[in-house]
C-alpha positions as CSV (number, residue, x, y, z in Angstrom):
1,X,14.0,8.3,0.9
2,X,13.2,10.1,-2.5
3,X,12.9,7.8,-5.3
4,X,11.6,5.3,-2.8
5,X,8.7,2.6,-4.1
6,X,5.7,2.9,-2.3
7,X,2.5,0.8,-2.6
8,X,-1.0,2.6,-1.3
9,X,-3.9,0.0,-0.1
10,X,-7.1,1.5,1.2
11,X,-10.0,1.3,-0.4
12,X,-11.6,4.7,0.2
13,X,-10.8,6.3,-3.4
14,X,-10.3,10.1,-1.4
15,X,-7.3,8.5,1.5
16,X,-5.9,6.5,-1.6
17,X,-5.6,10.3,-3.6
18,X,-4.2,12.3,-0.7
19,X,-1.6,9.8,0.3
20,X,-0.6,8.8,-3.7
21,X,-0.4,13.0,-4.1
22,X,1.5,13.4,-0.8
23,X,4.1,10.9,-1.6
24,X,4.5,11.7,-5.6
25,X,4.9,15.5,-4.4
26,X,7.9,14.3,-2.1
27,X,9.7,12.6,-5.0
28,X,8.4,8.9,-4.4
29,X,7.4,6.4,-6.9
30,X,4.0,5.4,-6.2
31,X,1.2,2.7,-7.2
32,X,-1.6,2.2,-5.8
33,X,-4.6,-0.3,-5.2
34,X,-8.3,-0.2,-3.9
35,X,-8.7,-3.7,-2.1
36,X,-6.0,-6.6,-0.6
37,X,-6.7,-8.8,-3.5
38,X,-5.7,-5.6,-6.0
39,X,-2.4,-5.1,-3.9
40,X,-1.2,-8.9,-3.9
41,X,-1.8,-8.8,-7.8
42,X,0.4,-5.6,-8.0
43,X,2.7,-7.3,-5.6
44,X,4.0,-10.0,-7.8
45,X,5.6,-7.9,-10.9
46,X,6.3,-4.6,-8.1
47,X,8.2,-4.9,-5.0
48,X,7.5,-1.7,-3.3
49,X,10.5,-0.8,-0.2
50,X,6.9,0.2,1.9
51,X,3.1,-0.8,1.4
52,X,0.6,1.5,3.5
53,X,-2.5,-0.2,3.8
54,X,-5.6,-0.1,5.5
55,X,-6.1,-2.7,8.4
56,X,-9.9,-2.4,7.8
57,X,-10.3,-3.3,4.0
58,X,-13.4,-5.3,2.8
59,X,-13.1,-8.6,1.9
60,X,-9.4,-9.5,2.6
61,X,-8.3,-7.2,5.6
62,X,-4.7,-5.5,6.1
63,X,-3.4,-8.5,9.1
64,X,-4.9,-11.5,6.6
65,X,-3.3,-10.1,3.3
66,X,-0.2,-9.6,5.5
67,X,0.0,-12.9,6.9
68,X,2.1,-15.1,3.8
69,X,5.2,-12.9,4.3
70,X,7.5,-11.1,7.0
71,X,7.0,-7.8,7.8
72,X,8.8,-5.5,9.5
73,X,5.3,-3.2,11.3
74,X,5.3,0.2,12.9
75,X,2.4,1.1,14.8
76,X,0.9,4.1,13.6
């Protein structure tokens, strides 16, 4: 899955750098945002092929961000 597009959610700034160095060191293309509202913005000009984000986000959480649009989930 090299090459793949990934967007990051989480908005603890030291998960959000591990993961984004992780995935860029495996060959991924990866953006990144800090809260749910950050990640829908970046969501309507990106269409990542997975999104990784934090179920316990402030403000907007992972499940009510997620709700508007199908999902395939995987439980971690």
């Amino acid at each position: 899955m090299s090459g793949e597009s990934t967007l990051v959610i989480d908005d603890n700034p030291q998960n959000l750098k591990l993961v984004r160095v992780l995935l860029r060191s495996e060959g991924y293309q990866v953006r990144s945002a800090a809260d749910a509202e950050e990640g829908l913005r970046i969501l309507t000009s990106f269409t990542p092929r997975l999104v990784l984000m934090d179920l316990q986000l402030p403000g907007m959480d992972g499940p009510r961000a997620d709700a508007p649009r199908p999902t395939r989930r995987c439980a971690a």
